[in-house]
Backbone as JSON, one array per atom type, in Angstrom:
{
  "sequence": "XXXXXXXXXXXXXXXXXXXXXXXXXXXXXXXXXXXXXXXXXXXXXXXXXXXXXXXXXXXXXXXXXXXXXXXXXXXXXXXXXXXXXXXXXXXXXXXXXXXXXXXXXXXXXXXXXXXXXXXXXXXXXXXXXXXXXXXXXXXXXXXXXXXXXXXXXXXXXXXXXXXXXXXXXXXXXXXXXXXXXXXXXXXXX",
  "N": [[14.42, -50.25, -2.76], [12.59, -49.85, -0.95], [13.95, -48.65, 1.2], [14.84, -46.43, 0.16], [11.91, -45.11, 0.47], [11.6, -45.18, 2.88], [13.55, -43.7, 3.44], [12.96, -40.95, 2.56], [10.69, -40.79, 3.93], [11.46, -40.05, 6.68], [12.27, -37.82, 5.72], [10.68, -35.94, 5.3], [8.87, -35.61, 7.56], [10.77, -34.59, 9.31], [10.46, -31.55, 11.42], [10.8, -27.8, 10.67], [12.24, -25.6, 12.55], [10.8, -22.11, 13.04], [12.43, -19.0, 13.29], [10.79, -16.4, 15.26], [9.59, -12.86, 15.7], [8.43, -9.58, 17.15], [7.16, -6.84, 15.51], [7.57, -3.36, 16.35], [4.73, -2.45, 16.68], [3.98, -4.76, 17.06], [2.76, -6.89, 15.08], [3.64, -9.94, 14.26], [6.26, -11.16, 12.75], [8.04, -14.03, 10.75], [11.25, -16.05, 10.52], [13.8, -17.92, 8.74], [16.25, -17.24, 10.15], [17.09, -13.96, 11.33], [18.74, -12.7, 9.46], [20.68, -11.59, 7.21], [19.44, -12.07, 3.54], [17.77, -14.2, 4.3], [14.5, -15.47, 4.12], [11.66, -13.8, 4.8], [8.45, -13.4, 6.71], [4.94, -12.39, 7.62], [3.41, -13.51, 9.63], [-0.09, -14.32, 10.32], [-3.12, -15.54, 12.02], [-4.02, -17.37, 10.09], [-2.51, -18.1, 7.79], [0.99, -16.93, 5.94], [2.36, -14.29, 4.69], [4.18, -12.79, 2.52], [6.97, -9.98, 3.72], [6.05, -6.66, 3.24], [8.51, -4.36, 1.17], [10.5, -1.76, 2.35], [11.09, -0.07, 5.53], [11.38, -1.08, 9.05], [10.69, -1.23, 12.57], [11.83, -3.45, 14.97], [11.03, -4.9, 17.88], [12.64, -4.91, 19.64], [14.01, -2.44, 19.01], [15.94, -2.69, 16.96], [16.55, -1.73, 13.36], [14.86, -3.7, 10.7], [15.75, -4.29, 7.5], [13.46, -4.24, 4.11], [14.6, -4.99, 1.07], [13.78, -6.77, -1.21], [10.3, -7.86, -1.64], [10.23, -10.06, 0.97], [12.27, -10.58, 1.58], [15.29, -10.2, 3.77], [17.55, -7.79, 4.03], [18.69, -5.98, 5.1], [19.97, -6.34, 9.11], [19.85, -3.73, 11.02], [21.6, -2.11, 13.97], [20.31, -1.26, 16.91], [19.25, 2.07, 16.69], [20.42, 5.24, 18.5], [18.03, 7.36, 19.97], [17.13, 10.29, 18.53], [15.87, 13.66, 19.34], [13.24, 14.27, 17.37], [11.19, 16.32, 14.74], [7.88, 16.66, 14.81], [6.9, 16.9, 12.62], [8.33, 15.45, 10.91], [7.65, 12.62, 11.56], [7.23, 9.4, 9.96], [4.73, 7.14, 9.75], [4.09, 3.39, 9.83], [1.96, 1.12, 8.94], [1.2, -2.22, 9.08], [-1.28, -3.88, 7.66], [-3.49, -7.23, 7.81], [-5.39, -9.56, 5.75], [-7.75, -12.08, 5.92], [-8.38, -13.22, 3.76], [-6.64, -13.37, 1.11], [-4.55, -14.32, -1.25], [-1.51, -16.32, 0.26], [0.7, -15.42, -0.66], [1.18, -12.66, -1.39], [0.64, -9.22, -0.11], [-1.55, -7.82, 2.19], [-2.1, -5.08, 2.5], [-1.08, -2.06, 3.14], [-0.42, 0.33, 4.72], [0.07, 3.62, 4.83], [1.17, 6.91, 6.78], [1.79, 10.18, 7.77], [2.5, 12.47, 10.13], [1.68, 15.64, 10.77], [2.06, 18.48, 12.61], [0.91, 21.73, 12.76], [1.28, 25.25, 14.11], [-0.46, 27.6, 14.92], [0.16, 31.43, 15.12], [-1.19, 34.36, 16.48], [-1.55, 36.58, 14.86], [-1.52, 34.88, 12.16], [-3.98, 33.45, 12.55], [-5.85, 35.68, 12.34], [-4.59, 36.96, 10.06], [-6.47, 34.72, 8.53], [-9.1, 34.73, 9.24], [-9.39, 37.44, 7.72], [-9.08, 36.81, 5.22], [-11.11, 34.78, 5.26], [-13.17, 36.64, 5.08], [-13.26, 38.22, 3.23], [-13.2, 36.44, 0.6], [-15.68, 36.05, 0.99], [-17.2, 37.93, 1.07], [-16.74, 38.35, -2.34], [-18.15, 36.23, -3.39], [-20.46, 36.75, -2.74], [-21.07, 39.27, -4.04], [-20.34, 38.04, -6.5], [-22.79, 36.19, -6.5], [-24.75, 38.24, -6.5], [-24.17, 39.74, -9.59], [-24.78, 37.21, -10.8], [-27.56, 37.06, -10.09], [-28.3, 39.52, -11.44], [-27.93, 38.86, -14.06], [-29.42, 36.43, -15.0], [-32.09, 37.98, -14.51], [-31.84, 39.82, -16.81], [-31.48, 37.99, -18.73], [-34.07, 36.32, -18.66], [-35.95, 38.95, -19.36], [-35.23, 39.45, -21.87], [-35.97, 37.05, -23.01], [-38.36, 37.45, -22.91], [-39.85, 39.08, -24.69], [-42.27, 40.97, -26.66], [-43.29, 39.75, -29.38], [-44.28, 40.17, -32.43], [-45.17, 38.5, -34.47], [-45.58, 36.38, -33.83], [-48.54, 33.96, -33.2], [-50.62, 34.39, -30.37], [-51.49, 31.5, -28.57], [-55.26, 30.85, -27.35], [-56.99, 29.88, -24.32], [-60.36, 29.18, -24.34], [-63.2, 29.27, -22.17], [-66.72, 27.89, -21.98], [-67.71, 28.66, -19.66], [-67.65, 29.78, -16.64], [-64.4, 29.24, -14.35], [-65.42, 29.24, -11.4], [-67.88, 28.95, -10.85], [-70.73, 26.15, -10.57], [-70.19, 22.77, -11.6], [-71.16, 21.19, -14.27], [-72.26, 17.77, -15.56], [-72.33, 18.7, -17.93], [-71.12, 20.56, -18.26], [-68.42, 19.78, -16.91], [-67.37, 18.1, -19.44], [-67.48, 19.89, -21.4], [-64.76, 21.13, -20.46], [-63.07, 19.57, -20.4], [-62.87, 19.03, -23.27], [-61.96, 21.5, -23.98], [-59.27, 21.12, -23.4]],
  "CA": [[13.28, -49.39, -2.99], [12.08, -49.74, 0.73], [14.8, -47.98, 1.85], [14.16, -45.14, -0.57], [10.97, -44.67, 0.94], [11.72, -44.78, 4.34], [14.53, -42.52, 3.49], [11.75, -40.28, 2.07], [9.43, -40.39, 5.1], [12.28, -39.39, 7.42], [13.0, -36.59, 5.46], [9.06, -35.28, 4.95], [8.67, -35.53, 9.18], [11.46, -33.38, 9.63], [9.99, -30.22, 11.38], [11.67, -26.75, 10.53], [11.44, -24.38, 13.62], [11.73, -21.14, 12.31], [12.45, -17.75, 14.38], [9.62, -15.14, 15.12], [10.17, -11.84, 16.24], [7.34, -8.68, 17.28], [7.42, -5.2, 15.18], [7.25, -2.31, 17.66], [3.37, -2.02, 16.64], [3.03, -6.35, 17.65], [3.06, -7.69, 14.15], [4.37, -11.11, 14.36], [7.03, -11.63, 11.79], [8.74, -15.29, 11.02], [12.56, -16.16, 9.41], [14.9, -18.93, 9.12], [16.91, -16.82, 11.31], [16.65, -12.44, 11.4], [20.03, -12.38, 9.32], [20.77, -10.83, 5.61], [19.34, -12.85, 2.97], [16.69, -14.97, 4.45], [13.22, -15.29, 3.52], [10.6, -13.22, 5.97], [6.91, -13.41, 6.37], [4.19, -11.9, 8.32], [2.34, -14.23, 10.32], [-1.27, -14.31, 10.51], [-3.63, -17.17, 12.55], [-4.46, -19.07, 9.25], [-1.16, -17.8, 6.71], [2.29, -16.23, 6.0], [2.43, -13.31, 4.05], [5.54, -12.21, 2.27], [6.57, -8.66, 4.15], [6.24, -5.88, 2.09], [9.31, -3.39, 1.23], [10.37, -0.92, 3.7], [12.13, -0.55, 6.9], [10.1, -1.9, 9.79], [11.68, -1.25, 14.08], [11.71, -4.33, 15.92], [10.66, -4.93, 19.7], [14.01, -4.8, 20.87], [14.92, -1.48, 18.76], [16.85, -3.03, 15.88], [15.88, -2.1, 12.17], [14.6, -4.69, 9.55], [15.3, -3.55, 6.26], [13.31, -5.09, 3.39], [14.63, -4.19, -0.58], [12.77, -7.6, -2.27], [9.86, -8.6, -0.69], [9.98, -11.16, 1.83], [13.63, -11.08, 1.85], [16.09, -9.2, 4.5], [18.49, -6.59, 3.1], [19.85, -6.19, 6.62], [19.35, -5.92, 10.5], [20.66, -2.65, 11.58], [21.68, -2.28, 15.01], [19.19, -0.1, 17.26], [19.96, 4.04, 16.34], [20.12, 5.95, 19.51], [16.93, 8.28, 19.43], [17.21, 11.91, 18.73], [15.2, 14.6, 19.69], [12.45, 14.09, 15.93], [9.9, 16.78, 14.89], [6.52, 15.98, 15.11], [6.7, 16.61, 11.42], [9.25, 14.25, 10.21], [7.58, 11.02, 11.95], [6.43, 8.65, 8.96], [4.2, 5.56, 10.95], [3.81, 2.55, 8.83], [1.39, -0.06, 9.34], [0.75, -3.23, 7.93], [-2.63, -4.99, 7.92], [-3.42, -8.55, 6.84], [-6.56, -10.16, 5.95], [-6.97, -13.42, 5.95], [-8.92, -13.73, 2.26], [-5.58, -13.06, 0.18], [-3.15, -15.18, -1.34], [-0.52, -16.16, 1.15], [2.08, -15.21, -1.09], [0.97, -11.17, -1.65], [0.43, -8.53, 1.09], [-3.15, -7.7, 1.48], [-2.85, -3.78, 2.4], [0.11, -1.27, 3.38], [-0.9, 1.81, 5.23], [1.36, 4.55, 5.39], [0.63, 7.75, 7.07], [2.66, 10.56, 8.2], [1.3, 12.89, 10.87], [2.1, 17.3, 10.52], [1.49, 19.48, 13.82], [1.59, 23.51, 12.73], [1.23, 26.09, 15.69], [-0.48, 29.3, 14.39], [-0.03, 32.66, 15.55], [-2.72, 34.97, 16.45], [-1.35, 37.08, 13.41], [-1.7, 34.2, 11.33], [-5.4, 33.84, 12.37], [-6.11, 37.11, 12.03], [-5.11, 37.24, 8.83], [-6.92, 33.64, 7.9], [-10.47, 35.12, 9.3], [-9.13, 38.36, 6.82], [-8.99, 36.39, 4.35], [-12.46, 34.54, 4.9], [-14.12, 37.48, 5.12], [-12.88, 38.63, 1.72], [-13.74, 35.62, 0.27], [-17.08, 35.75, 1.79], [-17.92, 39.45, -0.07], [-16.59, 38.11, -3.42], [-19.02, 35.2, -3.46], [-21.97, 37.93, -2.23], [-21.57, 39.98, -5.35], [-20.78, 36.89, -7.82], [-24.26, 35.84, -6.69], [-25.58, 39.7, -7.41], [-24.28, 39.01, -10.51], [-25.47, 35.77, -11.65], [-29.04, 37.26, -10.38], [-28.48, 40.3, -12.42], [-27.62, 38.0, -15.25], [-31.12, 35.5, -14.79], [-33.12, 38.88, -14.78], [-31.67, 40.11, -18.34], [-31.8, 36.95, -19.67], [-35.44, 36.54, -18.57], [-36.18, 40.03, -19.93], [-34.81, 39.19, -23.14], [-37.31, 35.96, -23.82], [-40.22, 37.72, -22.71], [-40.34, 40.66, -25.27], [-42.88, 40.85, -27.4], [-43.01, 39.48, -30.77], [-45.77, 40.5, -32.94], [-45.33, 37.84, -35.73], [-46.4, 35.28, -33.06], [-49.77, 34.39, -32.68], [-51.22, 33.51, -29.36], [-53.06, 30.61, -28.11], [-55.87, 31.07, -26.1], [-58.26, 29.12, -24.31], [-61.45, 29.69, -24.7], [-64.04, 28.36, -21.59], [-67.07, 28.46, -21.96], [-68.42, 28.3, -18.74], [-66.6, 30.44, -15.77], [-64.56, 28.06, -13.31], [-66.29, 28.94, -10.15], [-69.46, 28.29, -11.27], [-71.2, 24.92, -10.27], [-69.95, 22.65, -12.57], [-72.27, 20.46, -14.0], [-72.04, 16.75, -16.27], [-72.14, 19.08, -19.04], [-69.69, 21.84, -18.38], [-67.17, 19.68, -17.35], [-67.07, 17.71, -20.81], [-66.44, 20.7, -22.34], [-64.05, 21.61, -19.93], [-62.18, 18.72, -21.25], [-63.51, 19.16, -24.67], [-61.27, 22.63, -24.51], [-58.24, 21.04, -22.9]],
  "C": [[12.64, -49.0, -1.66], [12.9, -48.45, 1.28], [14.86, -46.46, 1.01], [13.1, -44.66, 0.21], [11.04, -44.44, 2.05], [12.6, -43.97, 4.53], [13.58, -40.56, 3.34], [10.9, -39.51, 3.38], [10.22, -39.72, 6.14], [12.54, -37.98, 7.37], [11.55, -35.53, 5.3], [8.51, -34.94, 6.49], [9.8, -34.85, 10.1], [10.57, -31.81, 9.92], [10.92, -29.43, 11.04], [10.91, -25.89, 11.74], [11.79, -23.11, 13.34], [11.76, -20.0, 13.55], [10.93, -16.96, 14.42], [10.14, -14.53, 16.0], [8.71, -10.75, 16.33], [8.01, -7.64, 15.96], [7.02, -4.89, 16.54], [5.87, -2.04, 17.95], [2.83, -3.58, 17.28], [2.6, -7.0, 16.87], [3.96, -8.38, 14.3], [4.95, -11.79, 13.05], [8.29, -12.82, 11.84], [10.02, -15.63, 10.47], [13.05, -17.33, 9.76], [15.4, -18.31, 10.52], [16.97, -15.25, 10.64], [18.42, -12.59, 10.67], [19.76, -11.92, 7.44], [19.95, -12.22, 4.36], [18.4, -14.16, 3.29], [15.2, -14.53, 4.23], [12.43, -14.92, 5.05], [9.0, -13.59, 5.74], [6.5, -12.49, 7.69], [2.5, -12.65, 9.09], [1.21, -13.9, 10.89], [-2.15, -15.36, 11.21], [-3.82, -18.12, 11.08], [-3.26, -19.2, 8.33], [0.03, -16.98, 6.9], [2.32, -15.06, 4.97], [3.38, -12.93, 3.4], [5.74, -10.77, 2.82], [7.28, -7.71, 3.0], [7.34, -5.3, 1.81], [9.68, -2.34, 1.84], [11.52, -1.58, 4.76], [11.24, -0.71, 8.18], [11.32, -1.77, 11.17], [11.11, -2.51, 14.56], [11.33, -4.23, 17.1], [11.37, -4.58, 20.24], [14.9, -3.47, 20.03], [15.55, -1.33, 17.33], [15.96, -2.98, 14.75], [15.92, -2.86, 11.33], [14.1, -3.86, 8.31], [15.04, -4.47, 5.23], [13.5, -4.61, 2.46], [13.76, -4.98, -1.18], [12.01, -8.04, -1.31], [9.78, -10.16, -0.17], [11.44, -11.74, 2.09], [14.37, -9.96, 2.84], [17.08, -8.96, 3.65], [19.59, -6.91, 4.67], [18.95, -5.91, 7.69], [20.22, -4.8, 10.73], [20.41, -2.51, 12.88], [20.5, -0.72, 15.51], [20.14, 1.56, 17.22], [19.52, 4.87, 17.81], [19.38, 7.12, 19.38], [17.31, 9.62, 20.02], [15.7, 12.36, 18.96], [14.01, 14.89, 17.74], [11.61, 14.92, 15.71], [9.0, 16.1, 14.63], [6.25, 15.66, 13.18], [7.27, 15.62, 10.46], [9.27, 12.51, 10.57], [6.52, 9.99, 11.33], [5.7, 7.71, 10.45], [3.51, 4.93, 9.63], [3.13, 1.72, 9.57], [0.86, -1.06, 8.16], [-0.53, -4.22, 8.7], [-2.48, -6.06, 6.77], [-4.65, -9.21, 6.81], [-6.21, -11.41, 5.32], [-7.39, -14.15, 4.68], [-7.87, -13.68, 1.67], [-4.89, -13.95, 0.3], [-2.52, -15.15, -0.01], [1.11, -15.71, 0.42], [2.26, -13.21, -1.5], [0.37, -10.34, -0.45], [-0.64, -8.0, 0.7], [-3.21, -5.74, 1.53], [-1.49, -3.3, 3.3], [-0.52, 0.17, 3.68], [-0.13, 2.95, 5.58], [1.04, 6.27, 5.61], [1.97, 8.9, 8.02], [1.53, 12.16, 9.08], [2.28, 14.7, 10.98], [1.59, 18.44, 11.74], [1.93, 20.91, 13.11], [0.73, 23.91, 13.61], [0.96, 27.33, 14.71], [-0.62, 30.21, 15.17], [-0.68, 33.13, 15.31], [-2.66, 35.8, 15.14], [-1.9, 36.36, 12.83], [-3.39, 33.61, 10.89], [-6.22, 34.57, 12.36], [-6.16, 37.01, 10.95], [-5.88, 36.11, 7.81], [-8.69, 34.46, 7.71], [-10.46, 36.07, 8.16], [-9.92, 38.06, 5.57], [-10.35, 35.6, 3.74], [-13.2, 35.39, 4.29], [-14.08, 38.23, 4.14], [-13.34, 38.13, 1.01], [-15.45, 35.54, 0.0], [-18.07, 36.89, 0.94], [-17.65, 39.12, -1.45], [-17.66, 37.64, -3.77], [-20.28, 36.09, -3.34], [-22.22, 38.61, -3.72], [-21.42, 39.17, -6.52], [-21.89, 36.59, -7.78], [-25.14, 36.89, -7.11], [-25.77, 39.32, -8.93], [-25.05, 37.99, -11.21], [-27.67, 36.41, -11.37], [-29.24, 38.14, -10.89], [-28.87, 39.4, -14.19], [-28.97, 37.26, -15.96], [-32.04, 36.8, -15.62], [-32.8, 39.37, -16.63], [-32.27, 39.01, -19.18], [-33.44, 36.16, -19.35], [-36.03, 37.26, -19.04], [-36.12, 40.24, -21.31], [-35.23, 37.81, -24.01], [-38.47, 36.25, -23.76], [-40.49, 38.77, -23.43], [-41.08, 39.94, -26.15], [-42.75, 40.53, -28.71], [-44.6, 39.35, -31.69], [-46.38, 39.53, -34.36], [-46.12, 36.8, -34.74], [-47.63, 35.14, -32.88], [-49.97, 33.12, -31.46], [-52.18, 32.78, -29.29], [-53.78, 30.64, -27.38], [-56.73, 29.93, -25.49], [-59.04, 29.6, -24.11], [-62.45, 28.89, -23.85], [-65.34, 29.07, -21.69], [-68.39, 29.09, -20.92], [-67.24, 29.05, -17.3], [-66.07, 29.78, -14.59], [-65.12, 28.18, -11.8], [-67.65, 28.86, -10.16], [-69.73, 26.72, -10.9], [-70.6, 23.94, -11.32], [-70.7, 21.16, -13.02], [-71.54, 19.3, -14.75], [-71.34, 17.72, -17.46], [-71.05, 19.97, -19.42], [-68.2, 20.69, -18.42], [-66.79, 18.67, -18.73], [-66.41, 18.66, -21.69], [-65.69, 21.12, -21.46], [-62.64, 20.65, -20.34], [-62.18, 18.65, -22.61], [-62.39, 20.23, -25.07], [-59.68, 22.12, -23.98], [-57.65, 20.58, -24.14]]
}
């Protein structure tokens, strides 16, 4: 039974040293070893993260492709860089906070960035196009204050079945106004 246990403790004080490697951005990601089929993370000061899905460039060039997270698909050797438009360059980033499970990725940012070059034509005919815009909106508002005035014009006609209320003071308000007036001045309200 001794020997059980001390077999035990031997095997519990075994460290594992595992690999770590940069992304190109300086995310510090950890593996058995950077090869197909090992389990990845994304090392943080207090936890490990599983890394999300995606393909991710290394420090030294070489892509890490992830299909399940937290597992490698493959390392692909570094791709000799072409000439890329400005339009076709995804940039992925991964942030990690340190409130979240260690077993779920806290936030995946993915952003892709679009340069267009306009010709003076092209802003020519944009201002055109404001300024078209700009007169539409002018006479929709005519409109709508044509509209107000009718429909103002058309609650205020006379109706002779109605009878009006008046008030009736009997004391004229710029006059002095004494204890007595204003009672009834409230008296008529």
């Amino acid at each position: 039974m001794a020997n059980v246990i001390d077999k035990i403790k031997q095997l519990l004080s075994v460290q594992v040293k595992l690999e770590q490697m940069k992304l190109d951005n300086g995310t510090v990601l950890e593996a058995d070893a950077f090869e197909a089929g090992n389990a990845i993370f994304i090392v943080s000061e207090e936890d490990r993260v599983a890394l999300p899905i995606g393909e991710y460039t290394l420090e030294d060039g070489r892509i890490l492709v992830v299909q399940v997270e937290g597992e490698i698909a493959e390392v692909k050797d570094a791709m000799p860089q072409e000439e890329a438009p400005v339009e076709e360059a995804p940039e992925v980033e991964v942030e990690v906070e340190a409130e979240a499970a260690p077993s779920t990725p806290k936030k995946i940012v993915e952003s892709t960035v679009k340069e267009s070059h306009f010709s003076k034509e092209d802003v020519d005919a944009l201002k055109a196009e404001i300024e078209n815009l700009k007169t539409e909106l002018a006479s929709l508002k005519e409109v709508k204050e044509e509209v107000v005035e009718v429909e103002l014009a058309q609650t205020l006609k006379h109706n002779p079945n109605q009878k009006a209320e008046r008030e009736v003071h009997l004391y004229a308000q710029n006059s002095p106004q004494t204890t007595f007036t204003r009672v009834l001045n409230k008296l008529n309200k």
